[in-house]
C-alpha positions as CSV (number, residue, x, y, z in Angstrom):
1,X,108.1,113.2,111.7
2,X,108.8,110.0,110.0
3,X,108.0,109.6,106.1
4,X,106.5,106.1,105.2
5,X,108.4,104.5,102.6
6,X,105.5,105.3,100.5
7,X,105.8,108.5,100.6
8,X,109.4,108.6,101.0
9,X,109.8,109.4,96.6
10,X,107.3,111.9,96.5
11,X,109.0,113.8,99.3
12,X,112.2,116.0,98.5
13,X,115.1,115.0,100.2
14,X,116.8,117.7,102.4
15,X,120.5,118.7,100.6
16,X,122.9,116.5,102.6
17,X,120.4,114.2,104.1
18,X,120.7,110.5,104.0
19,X,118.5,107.9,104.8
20,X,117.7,104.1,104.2
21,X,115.4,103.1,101.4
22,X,112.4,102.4,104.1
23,X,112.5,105.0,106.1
24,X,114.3,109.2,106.5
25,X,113.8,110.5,110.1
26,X,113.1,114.6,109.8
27,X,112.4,116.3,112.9
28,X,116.0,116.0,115.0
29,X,117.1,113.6,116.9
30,X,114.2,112.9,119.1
31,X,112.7,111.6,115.4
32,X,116.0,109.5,114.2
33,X,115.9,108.0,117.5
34,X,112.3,106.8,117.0
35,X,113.2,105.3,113.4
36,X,116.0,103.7,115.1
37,X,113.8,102.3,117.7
38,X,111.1,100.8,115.7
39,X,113.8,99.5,113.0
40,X,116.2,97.7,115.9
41,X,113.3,96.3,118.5
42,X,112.7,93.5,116.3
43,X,116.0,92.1,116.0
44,X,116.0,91.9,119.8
45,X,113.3,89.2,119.9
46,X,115.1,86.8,117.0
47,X,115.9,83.2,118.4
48,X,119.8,84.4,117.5
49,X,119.6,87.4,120.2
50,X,117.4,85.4,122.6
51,X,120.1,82.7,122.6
52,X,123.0,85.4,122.6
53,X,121.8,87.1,125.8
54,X,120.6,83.6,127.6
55,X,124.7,82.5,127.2
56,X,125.8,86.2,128.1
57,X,123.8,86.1,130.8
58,X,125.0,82.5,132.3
59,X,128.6,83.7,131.3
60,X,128.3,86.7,133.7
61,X,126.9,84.8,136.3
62,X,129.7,82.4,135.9
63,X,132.7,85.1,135.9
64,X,133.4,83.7,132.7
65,X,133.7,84.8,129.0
66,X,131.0,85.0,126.7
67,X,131.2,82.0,124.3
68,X,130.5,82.5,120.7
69,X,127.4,81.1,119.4
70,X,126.7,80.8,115.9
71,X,124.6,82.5,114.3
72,X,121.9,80.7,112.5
73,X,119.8,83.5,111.0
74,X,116.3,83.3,112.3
């Protein structure tokens, strides 16, 4: 079960539990690994990433090194 972050201060938090501010996965693993899921996806469609894996990519090819690229925060 995942608890929307407006529900997440009206719902008692499990002793020993942690969680982010947005979101607290309860229901096992199968559940964190949802959160985790729909919190990462995102990032992997961000003009940084999309340029990271377009030089990783022509890097591999190449039998090279991956080059850094800066990261530019969009």
């Amino acid at each position: 079960m995942i608890i929307d972050a407006a529900e997440l201060d009206a719902t008692p938090c499990p002793v020993g539990s942690t969680g982010s501010p947005s979101v607290r996965a309860v229901g096992g693993v199968s559940a964190a690994d949802e959160a985790m899921s729909d919190t990462a996806m995102p990032l992997f469609t961000t003009d940084d990433v999309t340029r990271r894996f377009a030089c990783a990519v022509k890097a591999l090819k190449a039998k090279q090194p991956r080059p850094a690229v800066d990261f530019e925060g969009r």
